[in-house]
N, C-alpha and C positions, 0 to 999 in steps of 0.2 A: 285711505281707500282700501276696502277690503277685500278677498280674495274670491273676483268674480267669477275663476273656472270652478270654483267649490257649490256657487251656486245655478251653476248647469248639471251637476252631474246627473242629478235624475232626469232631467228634459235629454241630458244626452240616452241616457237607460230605455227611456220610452222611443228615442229614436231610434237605437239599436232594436230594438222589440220590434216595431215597425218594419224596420227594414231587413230582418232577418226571419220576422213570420211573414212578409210577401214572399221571399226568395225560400221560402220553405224550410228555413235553419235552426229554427227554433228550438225543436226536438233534441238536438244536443249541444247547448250551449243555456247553461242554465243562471237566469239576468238576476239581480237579486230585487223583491220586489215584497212586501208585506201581504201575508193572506189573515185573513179575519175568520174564524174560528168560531161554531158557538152553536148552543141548539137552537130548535127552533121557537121563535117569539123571543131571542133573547133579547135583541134589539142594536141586532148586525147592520140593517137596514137604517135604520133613523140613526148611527153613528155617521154610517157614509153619507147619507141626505144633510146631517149636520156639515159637515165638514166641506160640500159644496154649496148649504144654503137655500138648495132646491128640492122641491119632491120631483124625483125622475123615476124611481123604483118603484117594480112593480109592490103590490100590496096585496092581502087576503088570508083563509083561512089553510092550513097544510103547508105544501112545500112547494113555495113562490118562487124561490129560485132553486134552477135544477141545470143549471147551467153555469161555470165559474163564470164569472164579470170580471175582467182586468181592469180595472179602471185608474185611469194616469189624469193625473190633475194638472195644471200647467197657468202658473201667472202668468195671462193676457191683460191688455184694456176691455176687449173685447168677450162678450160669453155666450159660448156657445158649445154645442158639442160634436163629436164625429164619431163615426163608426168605422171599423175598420175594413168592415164587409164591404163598403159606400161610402167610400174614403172621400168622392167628390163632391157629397151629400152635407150640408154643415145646418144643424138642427138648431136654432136659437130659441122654440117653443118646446118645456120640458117636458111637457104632455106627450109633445111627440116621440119623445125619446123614450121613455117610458112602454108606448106602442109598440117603437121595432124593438126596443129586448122582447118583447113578449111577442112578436111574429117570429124575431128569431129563434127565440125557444123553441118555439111551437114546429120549424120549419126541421129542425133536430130529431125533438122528442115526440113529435104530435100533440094531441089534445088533451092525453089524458096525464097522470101524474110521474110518468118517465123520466128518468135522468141524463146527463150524456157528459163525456169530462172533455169537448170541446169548448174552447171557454169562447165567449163574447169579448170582443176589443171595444171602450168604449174610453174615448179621448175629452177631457174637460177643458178650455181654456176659460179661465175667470179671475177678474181682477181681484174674487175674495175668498180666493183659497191660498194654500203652500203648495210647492211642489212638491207630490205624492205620486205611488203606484203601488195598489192597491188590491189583491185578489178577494172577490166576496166569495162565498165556497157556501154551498145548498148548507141549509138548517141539518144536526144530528136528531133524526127521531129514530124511533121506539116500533112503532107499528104499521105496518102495510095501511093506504088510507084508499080506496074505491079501487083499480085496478094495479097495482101498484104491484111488484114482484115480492113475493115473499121477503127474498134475502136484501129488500132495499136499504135495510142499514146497513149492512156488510159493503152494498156498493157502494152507498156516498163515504164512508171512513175510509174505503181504497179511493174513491175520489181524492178526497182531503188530503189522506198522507203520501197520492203522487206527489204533492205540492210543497206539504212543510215537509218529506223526511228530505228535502234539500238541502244541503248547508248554504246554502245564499238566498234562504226564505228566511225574514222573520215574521215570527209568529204571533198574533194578535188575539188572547183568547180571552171572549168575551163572555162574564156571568152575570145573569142579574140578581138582584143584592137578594132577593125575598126569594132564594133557595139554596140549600145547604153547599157551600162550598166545595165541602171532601166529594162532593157527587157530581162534582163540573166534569162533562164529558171533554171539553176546550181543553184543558189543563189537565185529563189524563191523557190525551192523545198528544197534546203537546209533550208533556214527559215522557212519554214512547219514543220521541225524534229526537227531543233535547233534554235530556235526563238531568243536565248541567247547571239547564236556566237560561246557557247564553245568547239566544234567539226568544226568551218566550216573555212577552209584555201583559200585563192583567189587565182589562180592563171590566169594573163594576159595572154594571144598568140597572137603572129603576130603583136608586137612592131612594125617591119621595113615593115608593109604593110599597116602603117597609113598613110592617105593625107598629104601632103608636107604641113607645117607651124601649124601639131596637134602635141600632143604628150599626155601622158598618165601622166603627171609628178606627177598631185595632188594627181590622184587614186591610183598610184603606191605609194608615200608617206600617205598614208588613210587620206587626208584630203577633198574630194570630195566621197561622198559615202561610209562611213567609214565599214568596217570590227572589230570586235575584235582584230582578228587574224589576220587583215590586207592584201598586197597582195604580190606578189612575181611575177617578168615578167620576160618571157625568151621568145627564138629568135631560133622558129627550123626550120628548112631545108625549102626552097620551091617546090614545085612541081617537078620544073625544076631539083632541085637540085638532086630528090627523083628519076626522071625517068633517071637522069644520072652520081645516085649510089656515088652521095658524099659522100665521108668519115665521118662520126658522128663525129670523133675526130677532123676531118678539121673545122667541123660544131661547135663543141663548141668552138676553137678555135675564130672563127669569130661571135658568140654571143658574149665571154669576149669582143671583140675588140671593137664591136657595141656600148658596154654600157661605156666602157670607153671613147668611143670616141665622145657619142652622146652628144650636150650639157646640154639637159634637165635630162639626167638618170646617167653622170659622178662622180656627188658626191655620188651615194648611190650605183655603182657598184661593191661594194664588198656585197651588199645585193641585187642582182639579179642573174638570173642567172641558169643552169640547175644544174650545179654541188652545188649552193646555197641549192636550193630546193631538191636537194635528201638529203644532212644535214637537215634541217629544219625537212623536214621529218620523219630522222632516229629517230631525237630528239626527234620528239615530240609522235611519234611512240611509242619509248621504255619508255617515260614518260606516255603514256596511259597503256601502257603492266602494268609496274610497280604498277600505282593506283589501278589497274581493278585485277591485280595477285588473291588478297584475297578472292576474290567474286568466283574467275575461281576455286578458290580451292574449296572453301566450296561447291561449285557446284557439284565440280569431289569428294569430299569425301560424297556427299551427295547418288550420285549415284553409289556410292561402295558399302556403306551400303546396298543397296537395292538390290545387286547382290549380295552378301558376301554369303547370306544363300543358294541359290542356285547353285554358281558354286562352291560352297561346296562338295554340294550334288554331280554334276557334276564331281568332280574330283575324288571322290572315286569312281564313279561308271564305272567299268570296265567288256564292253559289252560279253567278252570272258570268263570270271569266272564264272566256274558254281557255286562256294559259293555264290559268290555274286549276282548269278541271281534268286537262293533261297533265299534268303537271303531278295530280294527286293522284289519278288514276296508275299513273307510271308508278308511284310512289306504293301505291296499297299491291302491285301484283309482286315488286318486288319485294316487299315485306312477307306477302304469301310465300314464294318462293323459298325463301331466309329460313322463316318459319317450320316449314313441311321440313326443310334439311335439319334442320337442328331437332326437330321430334323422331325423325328417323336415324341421325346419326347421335343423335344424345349429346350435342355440345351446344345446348341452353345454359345461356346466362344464369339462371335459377333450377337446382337441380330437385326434382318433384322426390320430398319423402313419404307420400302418403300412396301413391300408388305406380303401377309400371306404364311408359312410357310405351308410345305407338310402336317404338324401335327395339325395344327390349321385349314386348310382345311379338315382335313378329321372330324375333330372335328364341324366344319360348316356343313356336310354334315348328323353329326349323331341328329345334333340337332335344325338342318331351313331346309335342302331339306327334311327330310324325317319326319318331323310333318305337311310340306308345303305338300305334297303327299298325307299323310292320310287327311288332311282339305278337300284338293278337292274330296277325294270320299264321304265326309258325306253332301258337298255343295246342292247337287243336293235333294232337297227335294220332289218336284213333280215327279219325277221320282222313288222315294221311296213309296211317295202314292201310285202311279197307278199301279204301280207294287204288293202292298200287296192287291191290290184292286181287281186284275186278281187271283193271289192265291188263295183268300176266297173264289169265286166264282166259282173258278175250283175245289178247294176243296170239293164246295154243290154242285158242279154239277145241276142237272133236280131238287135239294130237295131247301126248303128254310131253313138254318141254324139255331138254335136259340142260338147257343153257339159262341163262337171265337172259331175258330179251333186253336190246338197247332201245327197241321202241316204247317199252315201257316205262323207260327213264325218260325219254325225249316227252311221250305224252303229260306224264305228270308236270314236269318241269316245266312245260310250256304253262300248262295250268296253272299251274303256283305264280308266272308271272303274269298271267292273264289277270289275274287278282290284282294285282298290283294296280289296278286303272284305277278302283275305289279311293284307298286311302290316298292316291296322288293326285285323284282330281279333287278330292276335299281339303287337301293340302293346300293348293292351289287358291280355292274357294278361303279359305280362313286366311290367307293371306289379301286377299283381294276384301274381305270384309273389314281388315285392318287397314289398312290402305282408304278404302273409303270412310272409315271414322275418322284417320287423319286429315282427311280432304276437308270434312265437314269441322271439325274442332278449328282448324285453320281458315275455314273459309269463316266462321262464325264473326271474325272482326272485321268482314265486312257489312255489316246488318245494318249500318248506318245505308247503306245506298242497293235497294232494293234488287232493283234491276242487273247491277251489277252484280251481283252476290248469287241470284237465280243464275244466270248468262256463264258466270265462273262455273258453278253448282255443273252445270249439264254441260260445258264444254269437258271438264276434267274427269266427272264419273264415267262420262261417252270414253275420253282415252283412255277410263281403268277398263275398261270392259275389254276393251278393242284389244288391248293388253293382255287382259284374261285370256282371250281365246284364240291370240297368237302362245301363250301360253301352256295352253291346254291342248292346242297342237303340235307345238315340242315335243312336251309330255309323253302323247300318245306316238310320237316317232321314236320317242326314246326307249320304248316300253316295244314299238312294232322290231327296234333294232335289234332288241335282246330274244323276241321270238326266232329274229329272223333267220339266228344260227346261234345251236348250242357249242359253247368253245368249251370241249374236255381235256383242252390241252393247256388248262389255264394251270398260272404257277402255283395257284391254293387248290387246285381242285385235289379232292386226295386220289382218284381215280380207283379201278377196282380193288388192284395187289394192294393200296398202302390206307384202307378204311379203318384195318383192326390195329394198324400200328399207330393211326392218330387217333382213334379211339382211348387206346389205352394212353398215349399222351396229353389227353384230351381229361383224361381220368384223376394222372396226378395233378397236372394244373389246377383242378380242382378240388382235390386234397387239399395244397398249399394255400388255396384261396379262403376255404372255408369260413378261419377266425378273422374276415378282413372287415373293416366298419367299413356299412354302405351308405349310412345317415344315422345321423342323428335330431334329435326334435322334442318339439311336447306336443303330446297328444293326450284326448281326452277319452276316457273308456265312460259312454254312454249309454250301452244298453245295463247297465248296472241298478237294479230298483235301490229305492231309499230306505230301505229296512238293511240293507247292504251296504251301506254308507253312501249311497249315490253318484251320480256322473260328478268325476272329479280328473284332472287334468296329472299325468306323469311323464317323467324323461323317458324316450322311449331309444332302443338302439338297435339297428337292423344289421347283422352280418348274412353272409353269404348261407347261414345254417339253421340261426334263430333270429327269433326277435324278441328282446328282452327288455324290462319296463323298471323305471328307478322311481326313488321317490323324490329327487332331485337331480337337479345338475351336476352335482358331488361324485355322484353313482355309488356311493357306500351301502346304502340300504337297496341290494335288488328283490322285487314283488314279487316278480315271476318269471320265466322263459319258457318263451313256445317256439319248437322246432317248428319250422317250415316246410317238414313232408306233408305231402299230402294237402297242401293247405291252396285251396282258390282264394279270387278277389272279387267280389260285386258292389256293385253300388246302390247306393242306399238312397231312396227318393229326403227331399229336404221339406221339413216340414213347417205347414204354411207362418208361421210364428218364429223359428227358428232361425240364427243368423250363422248355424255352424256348416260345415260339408260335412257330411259323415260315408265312409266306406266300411265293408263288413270283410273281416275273414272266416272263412268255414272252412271245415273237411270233409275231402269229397270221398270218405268214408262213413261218414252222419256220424262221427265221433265229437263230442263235447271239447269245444275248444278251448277254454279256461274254465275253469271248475265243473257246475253243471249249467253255464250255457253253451249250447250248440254254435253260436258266432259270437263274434268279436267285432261289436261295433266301435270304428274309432272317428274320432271328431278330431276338424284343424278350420282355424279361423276364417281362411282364404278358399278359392277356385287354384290360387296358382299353388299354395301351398297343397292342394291334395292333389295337383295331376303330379307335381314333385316326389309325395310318395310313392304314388302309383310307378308312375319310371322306376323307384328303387326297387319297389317290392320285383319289378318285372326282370330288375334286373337282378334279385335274389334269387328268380326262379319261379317266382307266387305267380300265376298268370289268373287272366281275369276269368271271370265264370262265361261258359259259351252255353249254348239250346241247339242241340245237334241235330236238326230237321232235316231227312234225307226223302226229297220228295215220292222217291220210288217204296222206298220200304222202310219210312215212315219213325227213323232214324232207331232202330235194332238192328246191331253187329250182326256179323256173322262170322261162325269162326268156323277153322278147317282144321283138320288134324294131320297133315300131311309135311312131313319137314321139311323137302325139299321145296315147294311151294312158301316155307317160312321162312326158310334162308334167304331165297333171292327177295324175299319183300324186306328181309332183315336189308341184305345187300344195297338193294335200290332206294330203300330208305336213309341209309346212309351216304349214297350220293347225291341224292334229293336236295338232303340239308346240306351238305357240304356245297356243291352249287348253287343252292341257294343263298348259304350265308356268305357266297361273291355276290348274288344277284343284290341282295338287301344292301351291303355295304357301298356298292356301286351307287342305288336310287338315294342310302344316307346320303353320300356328296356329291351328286351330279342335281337330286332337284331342288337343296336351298340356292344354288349358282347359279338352275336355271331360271327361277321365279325371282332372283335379286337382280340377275343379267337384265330378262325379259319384263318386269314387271315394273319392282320397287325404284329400279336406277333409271327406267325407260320415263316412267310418272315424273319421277324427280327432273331429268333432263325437260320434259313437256310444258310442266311448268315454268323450267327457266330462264328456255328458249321459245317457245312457243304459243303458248295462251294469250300472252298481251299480244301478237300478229291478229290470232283468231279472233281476240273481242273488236279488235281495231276492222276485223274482214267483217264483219256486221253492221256496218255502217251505221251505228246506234249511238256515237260517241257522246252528243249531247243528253240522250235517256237515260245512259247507263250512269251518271253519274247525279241523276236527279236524288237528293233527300230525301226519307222518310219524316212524315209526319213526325214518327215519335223523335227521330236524331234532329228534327227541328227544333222541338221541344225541349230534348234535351241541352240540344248547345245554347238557344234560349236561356236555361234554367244555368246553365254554367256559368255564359256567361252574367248572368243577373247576380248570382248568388261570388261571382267573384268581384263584381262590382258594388254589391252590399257591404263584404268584406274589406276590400279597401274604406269605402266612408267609412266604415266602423274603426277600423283604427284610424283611419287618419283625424277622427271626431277624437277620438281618444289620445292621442298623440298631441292636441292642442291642450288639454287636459292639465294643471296643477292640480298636484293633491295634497297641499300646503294648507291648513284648516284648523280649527278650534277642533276639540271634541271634549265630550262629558268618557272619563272613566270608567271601564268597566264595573259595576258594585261588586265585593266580594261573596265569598257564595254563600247560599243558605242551607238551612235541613228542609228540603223540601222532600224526605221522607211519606211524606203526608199524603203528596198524593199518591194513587194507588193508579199503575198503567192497565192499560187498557183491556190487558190482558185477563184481569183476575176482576170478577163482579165484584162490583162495590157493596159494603156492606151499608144498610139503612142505617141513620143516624136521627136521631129526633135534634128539631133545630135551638136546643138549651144547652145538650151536649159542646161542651167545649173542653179540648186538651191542654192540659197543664206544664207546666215544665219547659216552654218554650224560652228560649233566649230571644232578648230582642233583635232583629235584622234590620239592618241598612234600609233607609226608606227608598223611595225613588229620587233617581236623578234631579236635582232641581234645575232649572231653565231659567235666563233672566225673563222676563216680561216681553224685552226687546231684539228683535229676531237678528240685530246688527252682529257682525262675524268677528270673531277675539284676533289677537294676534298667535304668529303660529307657536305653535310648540316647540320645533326645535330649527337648530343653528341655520338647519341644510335646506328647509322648509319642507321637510317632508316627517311623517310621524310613522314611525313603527306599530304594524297592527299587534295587538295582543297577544301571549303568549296560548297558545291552549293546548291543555295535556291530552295526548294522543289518545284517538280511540277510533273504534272503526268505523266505519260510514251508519249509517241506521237504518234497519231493516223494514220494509213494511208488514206490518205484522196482515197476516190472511187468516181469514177464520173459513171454517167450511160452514157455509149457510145453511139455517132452518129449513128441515123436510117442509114441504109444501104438502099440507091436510087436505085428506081427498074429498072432492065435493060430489053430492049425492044429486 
């Protein structure tokens, strides 16, 4: 009895196909199956019509098929065929089948000669074929033919070599005998994929329409031209024969006779042949299935695993159960919950290396935007003079003063904090826009259930608001507290006597500071033209004095160093193309900052990467560029010459800042504590105590958990495509792969063909090359399709060794300019 799971494996192959292109799986799971190869008119077509018996294929002049045909053959008693389109649909008239390929086509490409590389599924069962599957792949032509796209030969070869650069394709390439072999496109495209031989099968057409005194002897024995796999010639129908409906069976009939009777092909005619090559085929077919089996599995159990946890979930959940729609409900708010903490407090399972996290952004914003805010309002120093300068002297009014007025320090200084409302309500603001991206990032898994996902949406942004503007009324009490009385009795304030003596303390500390490293980095100098050697990226290093540029991380070769007197910071707009941040530094003396350009533009990868600088520089001292708009007198100083007048603005300037720099450090640690107290910890509690009460206070319980179409859809497809997956291994798991097989042949100088890369050179058909060795013929086959005993002890056979190489590329050509019509 011989080994009848060897004679399923392709009916199992076309099962998997089946059931893995409904469940839409196809796409990565590649089945191993024969494509047929060949130009056009080679006689791709009357091979496959041989080998079922019937004419089903469409016929005519140009490019009949423009669509792959899978075609799986399948011993039945019964014959007939199926589509996979109209799987319900079973065709026993082949007229008609012939029709829907060609409605399908047509439903694809349209009317005219278009191609498309969605293939047609068309299912044979008949009691007089072999088990086969079979890809027909569009004819290789030459020229655009009525409408046709310029570059349509460049598309059908990307067609084709989606298919064979496969390794679980074998390759069928078919030439007819009455043109020069070295010129077969089949066979350079094949050697493009399979450079080796070990997928590529030859087969000859149109034996009996060679010139009277030629014949094909050597090529058909592989000693002219050699093949691995050698070639295989058969003898279908002509023209004549096709327009006046000969019998296929008449037809093979009169190939046997041909080959036996021809003188040149009579000794090898039990190795030619159609009814040959559909054996050779089946053979070598189910001996690919067989090798490749182990791969197809670990593939489909790989892709189970990855569905398992899901159509889990999937199967218990049953849309009509109100427990269970409580149940999940409960389930998704607390996930939310879980979720929102772990993105704010940074303790996710999976720690994100590609960008910063809602929690670390907001933690950026409590400690570089909003020190970066307060730097800019203490920047502007002439504008702090002039301004204590009008005070004093509004203060004396018509008298001339002899004291520093104290109101003149109380007015400014309230000023200075009146400011403060700006940068704290935008503080505020970019935290509360962080926060609402978290909401949404986390609300996002719920999109399976509409309603609910809306209902979360506007309950939780309503509590960030509401938050916001308990928030922003703190704020503003916190800022009304500090007007509300100036404490000069504070322990930092230097007060009047002790300004010159922290002054001058104030002086050395910053001596000793000077050589201190502020940062380090690489930065790119891009305003640099290319005759200059262009924008190129250096180690840069910021102290308290200079900033200095390396030609590495080493810091052995230094470029240059530029002190930092005098020097502002502006920003530099980012241009539409560009993927860098770029900031400039100038001198606000219009002195040339490195050699003879006036700025220093510098580039860094990132947004967080340059507000990073910008803190250091600010904290070198670099401050950013201001537009000094004074709406009375239209921002020109004004200076006086008077000293005592300079002193006290000298005086009151210095306890300005020194009050101030309590005022600043006070808002640094009081407003991340108050927008973390009032905002980010208030959200966080809201959601983990309170949200699932409010959607439950909407009495919506059963809407809110209604299905979208699409999560219909998709659980659908989950669970389908995990249901496909199991029969597919468990079809496979029944499986022996205990079997006869024919031997690998060893290999040839197939030198000869030329890939597809390089034009063929014309050859006239006399030309023949010398010096060949003789090669291995083709495999021989008994007559009798009956199964050997197995090969080894274990019943199982070792697939072939084969020397490594790397997968095969598909080669892309850029296509023919398309010629302008007039």
């Amino acid at each position: 009895m011989g080994n009848r799971g060897m004679e399923d494996l392709i009916p199992l192959v076309n099962r998997l196909q089946d059931a893995l292109s409904s469940a839409g799986h196809t796409s990565s799971l590649n089945l191993p199956q024969i494509a047929v190869v060949g130009g056009q008119s080679a006689g791709k077509s009357s091979v496959l019509e041989n080998f079922v018996g019937r004419d089903f294929l469409p016929r005519g002049a140009g490019i009949i098929t423009r669509r792959p045909l899978i075609l799986q053959l399948l011993t039945a008693d019964m014959e007939y065929g199926e589509f996979l389109h109209c799987k319900e649909k079973k065709f026993t008239n082949f007229d008609r089948i012939r029709d829907e390929i060609e409605a399908e086509t047509r439903r694809l490409t349209g009317s005219n000669k278009g191609i498309s590389p969605v293939p047609i599924n068309l299912c044979i069962h008949s009691p007089h074929v072999l088990n086969l599957t079979l890809v027909d792949l569009p004819g290789i032509t030459k020229v655009p033919v009525g409408d046709q796209p310029a570059d349509i030969e460049y598309q059908i070869r990307d067609m084709i070599m989606q298919f064979i650069c496969k390794e679980n394709c074998l390759i069928l390439a078919v030439t007819p005998a009455n043109m020069d072999l070295a010129n077969s496109d089949a066979l350079k495209l094949a050697k493009d994929v399979d450079p080796q031989g070990l997928r590529t099968i030859g087969v000859i057409t149109k034996l009996d329409l060679m010139d009277a005194g030629t014949d094909a002897r050597e090529i058909l024995e592989n000693r002219l031209l050699p093949l691995r796999r050698g070639y295989i010639g058969v003898v279908n129908r002509s023209q004549k024969d096709i327009e006046g409906k000969k019998d296929i069976k008449e037809a093979l009939l009169a190939e046997q006779k041909f080959f036996l009777s021809h003188l040149a092909y009579k000794h090898m005619a039990d190795r030619m042949g159609t009814l040959y090559l559909q054996r050779v085929l089946n053979q070598q077919l189910t001996n690919h299935i067989r090798d490749t089996l182990p791969a197809v599995r670990s593939h489909l159990q790989d892709q189970l695993l990855a569905l398992n946890r899901e159509a889990e979930e999937y199967q218990q959940f049953s849309p009509d159960d109100p427990a269970r729609r409580t149940k999940t409900l409960l389930q998704l708010v607390q996930r939310l919950s879980v979720d929102f903490e772990k993105v704010i407090e940074g303790t996710g399972d999976e720690v994100d290396t590609v960008s910063l996290s809602a929690g670390a952004r907001i933690n950026r914003i409590f400690h570089v935007h909003l020190p970066y805010e307060l730097v800019k309002l203490e920047s502007d120093e002439k504008k702090l003079r002039r301004e204590i300068n009008y005070a004093i002297r509004n203060i004396h009014g018509v008298r001339t003063g002899l004291f520093t007025p104290n109101m003149a320090f109380e007015a400014i200084v309230k000023k200075q904090i009146s400011r403060l409302k700006g940068p704290c309500f935008k503080f505020v603001d970019l935290v509360r826009q962080e926060l609402t991206k978290t909401v949404y990032q986390c609300i996002n898994k719920l999109n399976a259930f509409p309603k609910l996902r809306e209902e979360t949406e506007r309950i939780v942004t309503t509590a960030i608001r509401e938050q916001e503007s308990r928030c922003r009324d703190q704020v503003l009490l916190l800022i009304d507290i500090q007007l509300a009385y100036v404490n000069t009795k504070h322990e930092d304030f230097i007060g009047f006597t002790n300004a010159q003596r922290t002054n001058n303390q104030n002086n050395q500390k910053t001596v000793t500071a000077v050589h201190q490293v502020i940062r380090k980095g690489w930065l790119t100098i891009s305003n640099i033209g290319i005759m200059k050697g262009g924008a190129r990226g250096y180690w840069f290093i910021l102290t308290a004095e200079s900033l200095s540029w390396y030609k590495d991380e080493e810091e052995k070769e230094k470029k240059y160093m530029l002190p930092l007197d005098n020097l502002k910071l502006r920003d530099v707009e980012k241009s539409f193309m560009s993927r860098e941040f770029v900031f400039a530094l100038f001198n606000t003396e219009h002195r040339n900052v490195y050699k003879d350009y006036r700025s220093l533009d510098l580039a860094c990868s990132s947004q967080d990467e340059l507000d990073s600088w910008k803190a250091s520089l600010l904290q070198a001292g670099v401050y950013p560029e201001r537009v000094n708009v004074d709406e009375n007198e239209n921002g020109a100083p004004e200076y006086f010459s008077d000293p005592q007048l300079e002193r006290q603005v000298e005086t009151i300037r210095s306890l300005v800042e020194s009050y101030m720099s309590i005022i600043y450090k006070t808002v640094k640690d009081l407003m991340p504590k108050t927008v973390m107290h009032m905002m980010v910890n208030s959200v966080r509690e809201f959601i983990s105590s309170e949200l699932l009460a409010q959607l439950y206070a909407l009495g919506e319980g059963a809407a809110l958990m209604d299905e979208s179409a699409e999560q219909q859809q998709h659980r659908q497809e989950v669970l389908r495509k995990h249901t496909a997956l199991k029969e597919a291994l468990s079809v496979i798991g029944q499986i022996s792969t205990s079997t006869c097989t024919t031997p690998l042949p060893p290999p040839v100088d197939s030198s000869w063909i030329k890939t597809s890369s390089v034009a063929p050179q014309k050859s006239s058909s006399s030309s023949r090359p010398g010096g060949r060795g003789v090669a291995p013929s083709a495999p021989r086959l008994p007559p009798h399709a009956g199964p050997l005993a197995p090969t080894g002890t274990d019943g199982l056979r070792k697939p072939q060794s084969q020397p490594h190489r790397p997968p095969p590329s598909v080669p892309r050509r850029s296509p023919p300019a398309i010629p302008n019509t007039k």
